[in-house]
N, C-alpha and C positions, 0 to 999 in steps of 0.2 A: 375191797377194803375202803374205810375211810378214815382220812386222818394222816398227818405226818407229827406230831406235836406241834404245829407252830397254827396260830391265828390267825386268820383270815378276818380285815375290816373295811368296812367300806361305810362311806359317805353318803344318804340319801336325803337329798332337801339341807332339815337342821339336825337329823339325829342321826349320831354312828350308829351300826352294825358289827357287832363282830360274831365271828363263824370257829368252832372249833367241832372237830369231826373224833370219832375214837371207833374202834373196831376189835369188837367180842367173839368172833367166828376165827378158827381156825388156831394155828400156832403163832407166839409171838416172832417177828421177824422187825430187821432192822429198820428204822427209818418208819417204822407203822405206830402212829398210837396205841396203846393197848389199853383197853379200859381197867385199871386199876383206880380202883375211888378216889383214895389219897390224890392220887396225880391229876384225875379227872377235879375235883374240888377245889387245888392248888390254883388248875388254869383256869376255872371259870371263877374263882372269887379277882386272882390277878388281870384277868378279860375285864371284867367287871367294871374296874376302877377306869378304863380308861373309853369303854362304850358307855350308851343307854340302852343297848340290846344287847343279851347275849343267846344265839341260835346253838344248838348242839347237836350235834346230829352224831347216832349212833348207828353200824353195822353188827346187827345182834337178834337176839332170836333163836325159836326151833322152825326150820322150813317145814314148812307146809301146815301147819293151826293156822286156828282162827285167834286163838286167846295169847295174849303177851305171856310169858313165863315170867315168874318169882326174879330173875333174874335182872330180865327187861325193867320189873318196874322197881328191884333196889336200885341199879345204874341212874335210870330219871331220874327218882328221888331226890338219890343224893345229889345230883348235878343242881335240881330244883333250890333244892336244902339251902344252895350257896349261894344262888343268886340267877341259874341261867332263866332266861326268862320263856324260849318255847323249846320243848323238844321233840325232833324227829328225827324217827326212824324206819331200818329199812332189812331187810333180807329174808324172812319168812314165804317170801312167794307168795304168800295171800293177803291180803287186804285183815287188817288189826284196827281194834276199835281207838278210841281216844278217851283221852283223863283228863281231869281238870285235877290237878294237885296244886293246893296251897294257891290257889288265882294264877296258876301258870297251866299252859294245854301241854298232852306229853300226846304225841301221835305216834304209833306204835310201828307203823308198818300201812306202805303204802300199796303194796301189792307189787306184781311185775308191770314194766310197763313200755321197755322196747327188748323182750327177750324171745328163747325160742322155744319154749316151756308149753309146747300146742296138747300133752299128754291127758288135760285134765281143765273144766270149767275154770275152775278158782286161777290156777297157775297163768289161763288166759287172762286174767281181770286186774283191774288196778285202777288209783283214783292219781289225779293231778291237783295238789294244791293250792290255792291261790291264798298265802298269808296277809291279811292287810294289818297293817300299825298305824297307828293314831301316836297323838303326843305322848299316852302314859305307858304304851304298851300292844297287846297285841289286842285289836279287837275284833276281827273278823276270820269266821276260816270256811273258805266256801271247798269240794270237794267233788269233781268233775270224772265221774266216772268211765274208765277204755275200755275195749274191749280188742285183746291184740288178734293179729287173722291171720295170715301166711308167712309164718314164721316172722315176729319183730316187725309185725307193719299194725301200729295201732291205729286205733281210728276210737271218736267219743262213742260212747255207748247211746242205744236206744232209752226209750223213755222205761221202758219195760225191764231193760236191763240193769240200766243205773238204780229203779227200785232194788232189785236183787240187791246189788253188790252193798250198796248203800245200809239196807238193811241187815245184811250181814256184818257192816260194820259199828250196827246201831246195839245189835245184840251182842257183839263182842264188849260194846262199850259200856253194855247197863252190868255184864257179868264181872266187870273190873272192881267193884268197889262189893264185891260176894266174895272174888277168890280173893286167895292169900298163899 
């Protein structure tokens, strides 16, 4: 899971960061964010007011597609809608394309990436982030493809490889703005 209701902010250089996490998998339990839009929209217009960033990250998904669900991409939306400025997300076990919504990026799913999931290619695979920000926002997102081996030991992927993974997540991303 991610998430507790409370924000996470942090300091870099001259511009704050703030962090809010929510979690759509499973049953509601105590002390867990649960993604309820209202509540989701509340704390990132309230995050808002007191960072220049607001990051969101969501626990959401159907395990094992390639493609974000209806669901995945009302959640971003609305987070979007208010103000957050990038979002990422995680639980699908496969690697999920990316959106550009409204001049904000929404990352879907980044795959597994120290797990024990050796059953199947995809569940082995997964990419590492690297978000950079500039003064206005976010402006780079480079994506570093693994490849995990003996159970949770990852290592970077081949050149051969990272094409695969890469392109599966190129075509997940051209299919986002077809479905609905």
């Amino acid at each position: 899971v991610t998430g507790t209701g409370e924000s996470v902010t942090i300091q870099v250089q001259d511009k704050k960061f703030g962090f809010l996490g929510f979690n759509d998998i499973g049953y509601k339990e105590k002390g867990i964010a649960w993604t309820d839009i209202p509540t989701i929209q509340e704390q990132v217009k309230s995050l808002k007011k007191k960072v220049d960033f607001v990051i969101v990250t969501f626990h959401w998904g159907i395990e094992y597609t390639t493609h974000p669900s209806k669901r995945q991409k009302e959640l971003a939306h609305a987070a979007v809608d208010v103000g957050a400025d990038t979002i990422i997300g995680n639980h699908p076990h496969w690697v999920q394309g990316i959106e550009e919504y409204k001049g904000k990026v929404i990352i879907y799913a980044h795959g597994n990436f120290i797990f024990d999931q050796m059953w199947s290619r995809e569940t082995r695979e997964g990419v590492i982030g690297r978000y950079t920000f500039g003064k206005s926002g976010l402006k780079n997102v480079e994506f570093f493809p693994i490849i995990i081996e003996n159970y949770a030991q990852p290592r970077f992927a081949t050149e051969k490889e990272a094409e695969k993974i890469l392109e599966r997540m190129k075509i997940s991303s051209e299919t986002l703005t077809k479905r609905e």
